[in-house]
C-alpha positions as CSV (number, residue, x, y, z in Angstrom):
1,X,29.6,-43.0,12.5
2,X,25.7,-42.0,11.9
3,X,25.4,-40.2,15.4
4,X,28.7,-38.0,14.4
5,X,26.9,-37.6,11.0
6,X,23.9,-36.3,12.9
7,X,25.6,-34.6,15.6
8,X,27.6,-32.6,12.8
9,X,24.5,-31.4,10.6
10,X,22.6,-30.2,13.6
11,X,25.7,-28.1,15.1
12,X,26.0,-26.9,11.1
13,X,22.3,-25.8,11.0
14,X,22.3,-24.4,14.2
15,X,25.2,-22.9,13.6
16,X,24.0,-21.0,10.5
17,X,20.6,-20.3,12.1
18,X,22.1,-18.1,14.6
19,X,23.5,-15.2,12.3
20,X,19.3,-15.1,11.0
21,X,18.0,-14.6,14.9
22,X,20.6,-12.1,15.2
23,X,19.6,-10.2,12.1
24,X,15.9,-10.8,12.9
25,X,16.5,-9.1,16.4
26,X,18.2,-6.1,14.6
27,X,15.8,-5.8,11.7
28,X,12.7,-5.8,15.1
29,X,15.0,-2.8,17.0
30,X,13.3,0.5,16.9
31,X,15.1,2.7,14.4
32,X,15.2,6.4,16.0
33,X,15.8,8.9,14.0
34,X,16.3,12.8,14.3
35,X,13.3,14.9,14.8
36,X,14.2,17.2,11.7
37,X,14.7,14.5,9.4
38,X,11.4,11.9,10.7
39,X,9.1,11.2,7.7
40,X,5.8,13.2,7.5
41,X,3.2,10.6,8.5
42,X,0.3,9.8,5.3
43,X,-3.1,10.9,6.7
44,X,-4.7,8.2,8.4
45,X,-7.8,6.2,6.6
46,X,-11.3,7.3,7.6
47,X,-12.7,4.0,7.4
48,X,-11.4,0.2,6.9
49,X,-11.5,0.3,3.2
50,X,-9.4,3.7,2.8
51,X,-6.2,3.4,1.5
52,X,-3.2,5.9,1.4
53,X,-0.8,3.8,-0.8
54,X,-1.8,1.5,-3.7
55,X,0.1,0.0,-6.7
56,X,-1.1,0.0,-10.4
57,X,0.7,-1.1,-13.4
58,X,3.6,-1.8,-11.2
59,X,4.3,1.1,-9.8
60,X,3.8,2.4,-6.0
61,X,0.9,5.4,-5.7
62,X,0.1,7.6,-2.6
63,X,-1.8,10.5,-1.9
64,X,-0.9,13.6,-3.6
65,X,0.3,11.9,-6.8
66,X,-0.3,12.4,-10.7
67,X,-2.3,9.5,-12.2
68,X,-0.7,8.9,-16.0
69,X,-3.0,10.2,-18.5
70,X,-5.0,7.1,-19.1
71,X,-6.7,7.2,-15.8
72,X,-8.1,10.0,-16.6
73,X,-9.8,9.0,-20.0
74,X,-13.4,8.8,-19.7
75,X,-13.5,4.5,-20.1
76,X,-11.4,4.5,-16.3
77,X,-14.4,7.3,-14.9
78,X,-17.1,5.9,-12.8
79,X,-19.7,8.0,-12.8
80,X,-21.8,5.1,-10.8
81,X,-20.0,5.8,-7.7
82,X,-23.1,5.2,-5.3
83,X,-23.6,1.6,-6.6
84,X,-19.7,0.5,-5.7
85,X,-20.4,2.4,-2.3
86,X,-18.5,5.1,-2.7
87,X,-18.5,8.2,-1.0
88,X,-19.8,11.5,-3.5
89,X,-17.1,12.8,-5.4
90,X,-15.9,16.8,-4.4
91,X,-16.1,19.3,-6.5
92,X,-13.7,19.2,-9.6
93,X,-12.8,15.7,-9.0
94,X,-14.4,12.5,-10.2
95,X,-13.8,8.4,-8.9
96,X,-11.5,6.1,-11.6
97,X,-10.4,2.9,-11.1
98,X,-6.5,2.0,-10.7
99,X,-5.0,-0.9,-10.2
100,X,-8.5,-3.1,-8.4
101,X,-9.0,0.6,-6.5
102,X,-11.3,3.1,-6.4
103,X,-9.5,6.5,-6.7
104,X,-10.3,10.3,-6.1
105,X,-8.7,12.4,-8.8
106,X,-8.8,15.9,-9.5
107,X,-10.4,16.7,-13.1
108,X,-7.9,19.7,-13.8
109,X,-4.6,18.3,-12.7
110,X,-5.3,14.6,-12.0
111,X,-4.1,14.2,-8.5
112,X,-5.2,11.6,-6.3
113,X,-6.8,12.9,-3.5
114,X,-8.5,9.8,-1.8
115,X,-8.1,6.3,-2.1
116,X,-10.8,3.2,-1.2
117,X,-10.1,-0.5,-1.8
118,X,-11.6,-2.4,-4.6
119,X,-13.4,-4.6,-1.7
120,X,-16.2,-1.4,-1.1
121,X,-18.0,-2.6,-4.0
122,X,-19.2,-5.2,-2.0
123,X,-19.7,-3.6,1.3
124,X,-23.2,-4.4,2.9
């Protein structure tokens, strides 16, 4: 009676382990999709701590976005930017910190223009 018992659960689990390899072999399938409608590809990072995406009071931020209005206060500016390692801001722009990053904003409109990960600071 225990070997049926056994012989049972392990058809059972191998049974329902087999629709998850089939799934995991779809989900691994190259997705192709029209040339018209392919994503425009985020500008790849100049160095290792570069970041094109980031999240910061739980929401998703990327290149090109509006920071809310409290990142641009003057408590969130870092005018120390060559002590956390960071490159020197451009013109009309100045670094804040979002979410454990580093970000590039632009003073007029605040737009992020660049992001570095929080791990710069302590770059040697």
């Amino acid at each position: 009676m225990r070997k049926l018992n056994v012989w049972f659960f392990s058809a059972a689990l191998m049974a329902g382990s087999l629709p998850m390899a089939l799934t995991a072999q779809a989900a691994d399938a190259p997705v192709t999709t029209p040339a018209a409608e392919a994503p425009v590809a985020a500008p790849a990072p100049q160095n290792s701590y570069e970041i094109t995406e980031f999240h910061a009071d739980y929401k998703p931020f990327k290149i090109g976005d509006i920071v809310p209005d409290l990142y641009r206060t003057k408590p969130y500016q870092i005018d120390a930017w060559k002590i956390r390692n960071l490159p020197a801001p451009e013109a009309g722009s100045h670094w804040t910190y979002m979410g454990g990053n580093y970000v590039l904003i632009s003073d007029a409109e605040g737009k992020i223009l660049r992001a570095m990960k929080g791990e710069i600071f302590y770059q040697h």
